[in-house]
N, C-alpha and C positions, 0 to 999 in steps of 0.2 A: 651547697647542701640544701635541698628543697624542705623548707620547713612545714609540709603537710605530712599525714600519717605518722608521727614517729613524737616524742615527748621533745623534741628539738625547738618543736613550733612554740611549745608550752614557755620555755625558757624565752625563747624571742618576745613573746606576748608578756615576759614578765620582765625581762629588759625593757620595754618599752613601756614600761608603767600601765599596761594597759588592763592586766589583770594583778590580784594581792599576792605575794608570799601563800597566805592562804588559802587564794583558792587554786594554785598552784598545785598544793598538796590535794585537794579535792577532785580534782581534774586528771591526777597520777592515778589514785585513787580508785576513782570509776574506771579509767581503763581500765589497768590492772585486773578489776572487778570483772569487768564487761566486757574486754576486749574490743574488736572492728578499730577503725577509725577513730584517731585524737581528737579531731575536729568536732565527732558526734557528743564526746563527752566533754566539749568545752559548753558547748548548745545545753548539753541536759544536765549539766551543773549550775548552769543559768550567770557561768565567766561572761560570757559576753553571747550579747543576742546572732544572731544569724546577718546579719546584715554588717553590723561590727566587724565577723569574724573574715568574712568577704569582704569586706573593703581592705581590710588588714594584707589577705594573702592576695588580690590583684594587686594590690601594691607592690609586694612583695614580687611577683610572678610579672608584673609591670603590663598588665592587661587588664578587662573589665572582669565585669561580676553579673551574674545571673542571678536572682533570689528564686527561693524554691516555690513562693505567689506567680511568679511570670514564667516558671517551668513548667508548672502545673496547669498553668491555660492554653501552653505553647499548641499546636495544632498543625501537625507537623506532617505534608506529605509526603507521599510511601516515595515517590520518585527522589528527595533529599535523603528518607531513612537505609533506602538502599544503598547509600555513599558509604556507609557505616557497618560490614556485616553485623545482624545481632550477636555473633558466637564475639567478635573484637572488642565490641562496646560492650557488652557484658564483663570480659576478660579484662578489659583496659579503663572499666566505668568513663566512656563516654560517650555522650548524646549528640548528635547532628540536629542544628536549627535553621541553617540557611544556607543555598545554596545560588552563586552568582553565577549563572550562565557565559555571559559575556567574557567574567575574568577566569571561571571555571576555578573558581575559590570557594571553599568549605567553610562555614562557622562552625564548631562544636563547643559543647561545654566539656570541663573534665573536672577529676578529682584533683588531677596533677596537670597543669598545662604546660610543665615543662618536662613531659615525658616525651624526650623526640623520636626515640623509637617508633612509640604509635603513633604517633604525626605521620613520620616517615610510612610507617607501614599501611596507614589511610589513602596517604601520598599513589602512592601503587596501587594497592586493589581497585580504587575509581579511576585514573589515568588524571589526575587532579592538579594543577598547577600550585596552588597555597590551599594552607590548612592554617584557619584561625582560630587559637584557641582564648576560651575563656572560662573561669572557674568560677564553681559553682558546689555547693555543699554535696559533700560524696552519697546520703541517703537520697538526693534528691537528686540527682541522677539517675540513679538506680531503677528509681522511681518512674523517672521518667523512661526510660528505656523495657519496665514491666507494662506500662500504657502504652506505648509507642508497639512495642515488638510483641508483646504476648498478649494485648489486649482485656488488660488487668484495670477496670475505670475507679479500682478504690487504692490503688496505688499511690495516691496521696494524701490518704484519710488519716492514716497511721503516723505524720508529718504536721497536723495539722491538732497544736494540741487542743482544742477546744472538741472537733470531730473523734477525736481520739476516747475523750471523755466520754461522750456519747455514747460510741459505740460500746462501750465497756458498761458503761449502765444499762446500755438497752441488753448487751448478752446477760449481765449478771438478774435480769431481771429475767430473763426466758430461762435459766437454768433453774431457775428457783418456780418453774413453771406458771408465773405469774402473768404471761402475756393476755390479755385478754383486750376485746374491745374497749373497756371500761377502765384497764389501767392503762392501754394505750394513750388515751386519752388525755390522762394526766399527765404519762412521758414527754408528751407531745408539748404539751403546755408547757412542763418543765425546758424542757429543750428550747422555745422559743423565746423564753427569757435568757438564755445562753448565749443565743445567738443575736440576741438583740445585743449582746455588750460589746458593741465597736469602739474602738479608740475614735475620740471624738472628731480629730484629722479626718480620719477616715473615713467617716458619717457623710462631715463636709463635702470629703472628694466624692465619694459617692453619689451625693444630692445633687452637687455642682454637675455631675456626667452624665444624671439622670437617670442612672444603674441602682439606685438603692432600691435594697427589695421590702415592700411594707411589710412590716411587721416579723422582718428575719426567714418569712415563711417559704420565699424563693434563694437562702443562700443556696450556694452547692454544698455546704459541709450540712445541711436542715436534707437536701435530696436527699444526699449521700446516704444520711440518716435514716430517711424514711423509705428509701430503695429498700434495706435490711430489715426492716422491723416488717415492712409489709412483707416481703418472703418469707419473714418466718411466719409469719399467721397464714400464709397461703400453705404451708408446707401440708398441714392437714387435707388440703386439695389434690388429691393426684391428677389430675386432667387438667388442672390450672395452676399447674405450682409454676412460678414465677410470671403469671399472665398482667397482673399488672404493673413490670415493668417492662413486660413485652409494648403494653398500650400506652406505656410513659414513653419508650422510644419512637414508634409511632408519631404522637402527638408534635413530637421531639420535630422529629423529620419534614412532618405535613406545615407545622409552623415557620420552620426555616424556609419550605419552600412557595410559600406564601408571603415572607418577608415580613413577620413582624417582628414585633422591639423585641429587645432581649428579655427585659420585665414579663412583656408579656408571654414570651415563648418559656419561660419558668414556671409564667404562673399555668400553663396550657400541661404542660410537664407534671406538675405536682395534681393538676386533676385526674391526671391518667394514673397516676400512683392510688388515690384515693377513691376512686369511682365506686368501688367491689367493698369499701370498708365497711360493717355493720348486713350486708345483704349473703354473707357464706353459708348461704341454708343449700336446701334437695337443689335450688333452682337456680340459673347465671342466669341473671338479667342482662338482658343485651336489646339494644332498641329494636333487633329484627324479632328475637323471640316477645318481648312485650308487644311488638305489635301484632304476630301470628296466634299468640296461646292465652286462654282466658285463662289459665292458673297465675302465669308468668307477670300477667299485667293485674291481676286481683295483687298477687306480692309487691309489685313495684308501686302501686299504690300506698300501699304501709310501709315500702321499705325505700322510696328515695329519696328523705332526705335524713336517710344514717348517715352516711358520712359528715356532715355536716353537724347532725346532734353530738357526733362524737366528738367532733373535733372544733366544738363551741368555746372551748378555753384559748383557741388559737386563731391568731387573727390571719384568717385566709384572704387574697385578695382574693377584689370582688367576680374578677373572670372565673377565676376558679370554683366558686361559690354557684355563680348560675351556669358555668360547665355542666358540673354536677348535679344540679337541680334540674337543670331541662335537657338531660340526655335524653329523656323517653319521649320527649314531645318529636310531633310527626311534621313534616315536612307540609303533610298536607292538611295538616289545623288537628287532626285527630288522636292526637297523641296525650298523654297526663305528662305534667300534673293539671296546666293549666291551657290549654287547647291551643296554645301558640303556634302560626304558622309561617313555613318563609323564613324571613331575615326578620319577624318578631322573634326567632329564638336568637339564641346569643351563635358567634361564632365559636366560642369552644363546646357549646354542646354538640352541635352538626357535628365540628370534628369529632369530637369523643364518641359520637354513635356511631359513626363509621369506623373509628380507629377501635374499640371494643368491639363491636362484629367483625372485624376482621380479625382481628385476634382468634376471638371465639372459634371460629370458623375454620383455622388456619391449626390451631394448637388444641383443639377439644374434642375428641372422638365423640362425647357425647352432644353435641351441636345437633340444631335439628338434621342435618344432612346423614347422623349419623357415623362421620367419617371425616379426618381430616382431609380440610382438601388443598391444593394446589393454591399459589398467588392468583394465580389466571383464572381459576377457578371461584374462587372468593371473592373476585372481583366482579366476576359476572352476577351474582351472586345479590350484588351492592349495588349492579347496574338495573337489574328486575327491579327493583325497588325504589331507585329513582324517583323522584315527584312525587312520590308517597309517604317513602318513610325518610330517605335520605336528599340532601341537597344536593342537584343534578353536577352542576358543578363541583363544588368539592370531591363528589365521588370520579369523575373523570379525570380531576389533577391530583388525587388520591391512587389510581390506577396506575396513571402514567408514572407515579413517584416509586411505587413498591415493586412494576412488575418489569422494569427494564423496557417500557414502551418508548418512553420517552429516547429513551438512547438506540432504540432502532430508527426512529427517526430520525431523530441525529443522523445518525451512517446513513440513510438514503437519501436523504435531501441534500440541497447545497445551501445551507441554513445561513441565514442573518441575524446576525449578535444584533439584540435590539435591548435599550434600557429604558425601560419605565420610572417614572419618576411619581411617585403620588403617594400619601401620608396614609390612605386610607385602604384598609387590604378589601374591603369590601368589592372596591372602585375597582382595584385591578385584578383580581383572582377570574373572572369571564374572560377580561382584556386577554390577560396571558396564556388561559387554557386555547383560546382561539388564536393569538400569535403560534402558540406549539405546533397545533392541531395544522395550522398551513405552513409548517417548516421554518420558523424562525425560532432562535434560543433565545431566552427571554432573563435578562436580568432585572431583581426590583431596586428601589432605593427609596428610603421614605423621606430624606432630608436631601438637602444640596450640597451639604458636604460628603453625604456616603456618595452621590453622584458625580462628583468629582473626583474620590477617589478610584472609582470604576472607573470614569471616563479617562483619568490619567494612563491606564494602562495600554489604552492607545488600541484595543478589539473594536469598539462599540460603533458599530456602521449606522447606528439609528434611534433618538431619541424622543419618546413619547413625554411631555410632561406636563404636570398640573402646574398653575402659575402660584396656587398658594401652597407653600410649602415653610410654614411657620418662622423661623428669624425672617431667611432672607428665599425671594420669590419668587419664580420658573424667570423673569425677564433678568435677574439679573444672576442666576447660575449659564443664564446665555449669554450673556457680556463675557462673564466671565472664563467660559471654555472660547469663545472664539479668540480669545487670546492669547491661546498657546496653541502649536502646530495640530497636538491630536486633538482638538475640539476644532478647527480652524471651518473645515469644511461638512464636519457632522451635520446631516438632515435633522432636523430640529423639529420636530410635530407639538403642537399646545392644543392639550385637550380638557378644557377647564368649567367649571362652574360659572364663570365671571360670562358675565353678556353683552358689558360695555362694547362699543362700536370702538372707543379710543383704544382700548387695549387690543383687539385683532388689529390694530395700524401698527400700535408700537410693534407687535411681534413681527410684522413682515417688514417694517423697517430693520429690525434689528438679526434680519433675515432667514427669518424661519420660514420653513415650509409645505404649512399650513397652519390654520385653527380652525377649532372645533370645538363647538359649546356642551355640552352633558345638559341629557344622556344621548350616550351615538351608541349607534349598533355597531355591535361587537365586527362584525361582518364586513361592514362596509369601511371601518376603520382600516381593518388588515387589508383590504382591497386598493384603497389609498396608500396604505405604506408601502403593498407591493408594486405601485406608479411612481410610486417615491422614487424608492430604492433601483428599480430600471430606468431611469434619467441619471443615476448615477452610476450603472453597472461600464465596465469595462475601466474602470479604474485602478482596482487591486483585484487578485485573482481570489476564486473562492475559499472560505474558511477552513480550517481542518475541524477535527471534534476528535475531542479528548477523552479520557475515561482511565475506570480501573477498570481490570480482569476479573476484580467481584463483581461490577454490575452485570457484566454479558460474559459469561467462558467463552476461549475463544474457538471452540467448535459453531456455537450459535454465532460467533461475529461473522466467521467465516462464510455459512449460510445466509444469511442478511445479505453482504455484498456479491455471495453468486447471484442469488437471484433476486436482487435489483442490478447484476449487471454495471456495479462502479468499478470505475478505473480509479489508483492511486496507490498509494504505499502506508501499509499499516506497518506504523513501527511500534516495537515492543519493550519493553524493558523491565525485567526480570531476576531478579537470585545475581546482582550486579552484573548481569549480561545485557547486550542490544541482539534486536533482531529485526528484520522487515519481513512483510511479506507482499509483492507486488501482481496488484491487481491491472488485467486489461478488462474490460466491459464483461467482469464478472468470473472470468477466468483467472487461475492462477500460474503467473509467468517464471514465476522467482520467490527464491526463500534464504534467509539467512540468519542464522543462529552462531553465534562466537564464530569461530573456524568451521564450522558444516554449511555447503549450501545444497540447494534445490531440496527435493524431495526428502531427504537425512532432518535437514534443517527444519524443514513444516514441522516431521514428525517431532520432533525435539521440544518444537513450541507448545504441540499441541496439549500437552499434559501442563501446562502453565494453571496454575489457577488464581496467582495472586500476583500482583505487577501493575504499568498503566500501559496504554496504548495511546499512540498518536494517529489521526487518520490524514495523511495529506491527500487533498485530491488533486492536487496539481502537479503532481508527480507523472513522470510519462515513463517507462518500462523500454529499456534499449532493446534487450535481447529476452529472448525465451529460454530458460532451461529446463523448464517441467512442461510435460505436454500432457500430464493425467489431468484429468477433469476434476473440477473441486468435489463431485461426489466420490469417485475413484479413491482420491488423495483424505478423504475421510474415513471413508469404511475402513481404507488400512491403517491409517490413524487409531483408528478406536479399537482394532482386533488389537493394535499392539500396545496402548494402553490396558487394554483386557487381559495381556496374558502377563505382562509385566503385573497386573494387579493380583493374578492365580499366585 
């Protein structure tokens, strides 16, 4: 008899002395009351913590445990989530976290892991050899499976009882129409002392991993928080309701793709939330409008450093702090508050001025264009502006990030995975926009152990790196990778500060090849890497390139490879189905969807709009069964999505 769900459990927990007589009856009690899940109202009787009650029932079930902390950060690709339909995992509450290729075994979480039904019936719908199950508290599944599948990111707010508190102060505080900047203010304050109350363990671990956030002002349950407070003050905005967490996600994306620390891509996050606080008058300050309109920039005079005066009771870190303060400074010295030019302004403010005019630009009919416009659009937009208002590079790898450039590149080129290795995003953000820019995919790493774990995975054709990388130093994360098979033979480039004559010895002893002192043009770098990498070409055959069906529909993939004319096979994978579609120099030879092929099958694909793609190009095409031209096989693609959509 499985003792979850049912008052069965209840007795076992009190056979085993693990909870009183007492709260026995406490625990009947609130079901009864409550109903759902025994489990939940063992948790919110406060019998036994959440981790207790999980170690209890893996025992029990003679497997592991998941806590609802490591569900909630899990980060789980669509290619694993598809193992799982969402209608089964809803139905059967269970979550997919890992999938083994090799042994084509499943991890999930469940509520019940000895339901073998839905084992079995997971079993089948993926074609799956083992299904591992492991248990994990039934809300927090749920939970996960409302983030995962319906794309719900406060899914685990309501779990979370500190977050929980919060948001119930902040609503009960907007119904009673109290919101305003000025009690904001204090919310805000209040809340940071909330969040500062870690268990002191936790402090430690935190400090010790280098994750603690100063002053509680980067937790996620403090975002979470401030995600909702500022929507509701934007709500009075019709043209910008929800705009700054449009520029929080933004921020969110340009920092990951710049590779800084977590700390820092929080604190980069919370200025995007707060940039607009204290300035909700006639006028959106945005660095293009302060720079073009004398009203714009007379207001942003008096009004930029609101956010800031408001939220004086809260200890912001310090990026965040001059984010916001020098968003309106200009590129080219001419900007307020204080005429900072270049790389004197800070890195989050560059971002923030670009990530807020696009926003603007993108979501505000009243923007100076008048009219919402297009990514492609708004981008160009950011590029007139270049060397003036905005930072030339950042707005280049700003483009590439939002507008799917990057990943047409990808598809045309025969790209080389290269990993940069350097502490400092400054040093590499040129580096990497001009690796992109001539057909290499570019991975960052700021220490030598995230470099190693990339390196482990055994892609990385090519390594650029700094020798100082704080513990331990570029010559001995090369010791260290030529140690094992996939670092054995890796090109090894050192591009460093140091000048020493001994140290370009040690490195080509310890067989690198090359070094290079900073600063080196960006140019001539890639140039040498591409001498590199053809001294070593006919080794392994060219890369594929991966993706989702969000970044490029695959109408526009389709076009991309007519005309660049690539041969290979794009595979698909979709709604738990496979498909390919094979390309000869840009023509399409063959198609296949479940049981449909050629022509049936394209069309099948063609209304895909969420899924990932594999692109091989080392794929070679035996036989032809479609002879219509990819224009041909589009047009009636789209009429018959067309009428299907009448």
């Amino acid at each position: 008899m499985h003792p979850t769900g049912n008052v069965r459990m209840v007795e076992r927990l009190a056979a085993k002395g693990l909870i009183t007589p007492e709260q026995q009856e406490a625990i009947i009690a609130y079901h009864q009351r409550m109903g759902g899940r025994i489990e939940e109202a063992v948790i919110e009787t406060n019998a036994l913590d959440e981790v207790q009650l999980l170690k209890f029932l893996a025992a029990f079930h003679k497997t592991r445990f998941v806590s609802t902390e490591k569900l909630s950060k899990a980060d789980i690709d669509r290619f694993t989530l598809d193992k799982v339909p969402k209608q089964l995992a809803e139905k059967e509450t269970i979550f997919p976290v890992l999938f083994d290729h090799e042994k084509q075994a499943l991890s999930v979480v469940m509520a019940d892991p000895d339901n073998v039904a839905a084992i079995q019936e997971i079993k089948l719908a993926a074609s799956l050899k083992e299904v591992h199950a492991f248990v994990a508290r039934p809300a927090s599944v749920k939970a996960a499976i409302n983030k995962a599948y319906n794309g719900d990111i406060h899914a685990f707010a309501v779990l979370d009882r500190s977050a929980h508190e919060q948001f119930t102060t902040m609503l009960n505080v907007y119904e009673r129409n109290l919101v305003s900047e000025e009690s904001m203010s204090l919310s805000l304050a209040d809340e940071r002392g909330r969040v500062q109350m870690f268990d002191e363990r936790d402090l430690k671990e935190q400090r010790a991993s280098g994750s603690a956030s100063r002053g509680g002002a980067t937790s996620d349950s403090y975002l979470e928080t401030l995600n909702v407070l500022i929507s509701l003050l934007e709500n009075s905005r019709p043209d910008l309701r929800g705009h700054s967490a449009h520029v929080a996600r933004l921020m969110k994306k340009i920092s990951e793709r710049i590779g800084l620390s977590e700390q820092d891509r929080a604190a980069m996050v919370l200025a995007g939330y707060i940039h607009d606080l204290g300035k909700m008058s006639a006028y959106h300050l945005t660095a293009l409008n302060v720079a073009e309109y004398e009203g714009h920039r007379v207001a942003a005079k008096k009004l930029y450093k609101s956010p800031l005066r408001l939220l004086e009771a809260v200890d912001l870190p310090r990026e965040t702090a001059r984010a916001v303060e020098q968003m309106y400074e200009r590129f080219d010295g001419t900007g307020l508050p204080g005429g900072e030019r270049a790389k004197e302004i800070s890195l989050g403010a560059r971002m923030l001025a670009i990530a807020d005019t696009y926003a603007d630009l993108t979501q505000n009919p009243r923007n100076p264009y008048r009219r919402t416009l297009r990514p492609v659009q708004a981008c160009e937009v950011l590029s007139r502006y270049k060397e003036k208002v905005f930072d030339p590079n950042l707005v280049d790898l700003f483009r590439h990030t939002v507008t799917g450039d990057d990943l047409k590149a990808r598809l045309l080129a025969d790209r080389h995975l290269a990993l940069v290795v350097d502490s400092d995003p400054e040093e590499t953000t040129v580096l990497e926009l001009r690796m992109v820019e001539q057909g290499f995919e570019v991975k960052v790493a700021r220490t030598g152990e995230q470099a190693l774990k990339m390196l482990e995975k055994g892609d990385v054709e090519i390594v650029i790196s700094e020798l100082d990388l704080g513990k331990a130093d570029g010559f001995a994360l090369l010791a260290e990778a030529r140690k094992h098979e996939w670092g054995h033979e890796v090109p090894w480039v050192f591009v460093t500060g140091r000048t020493g004559r001994s140290d370009a010895q040690r490195a080509f002893e310890l067989g690198a090849a090359d070094y290079m002192t900073k600063p080196v043009a960006a140019d001539l770098l890639v140039a040498k890497l591409k001498q590199i990498l053809e001294r070593h070409a006919g080794r392994t055959g060219n890369r594929g390139v991966s993706g989702s069906l969000v970044e490029m529909g695959l109408p526009d993939m389709v076009q991309v490879l007519w005309h660049g004319r690539k041969t290979g096979s794009l595979k698909i994978r979709a709604k738990g189905e496979t498909g390919e579609i094979h390309f000869v120099k840009g023509d399409i030879h063959n198609a296949m969807w479940g049981r449909l092929r050629g022509e049936e099958a394209f069309y099948a694909m063609l209304g895909l709009t969420e899924g990932d793609f594999v692109l091989d190009p080392n794929f070679q095409a035996t036989s032809r069964v479609i002879n219509a031209s990819p224009e041909a096989l589009l047009l009636e693609g789209m009429r018959r999505l067309d009428e299907g959509a009448a």
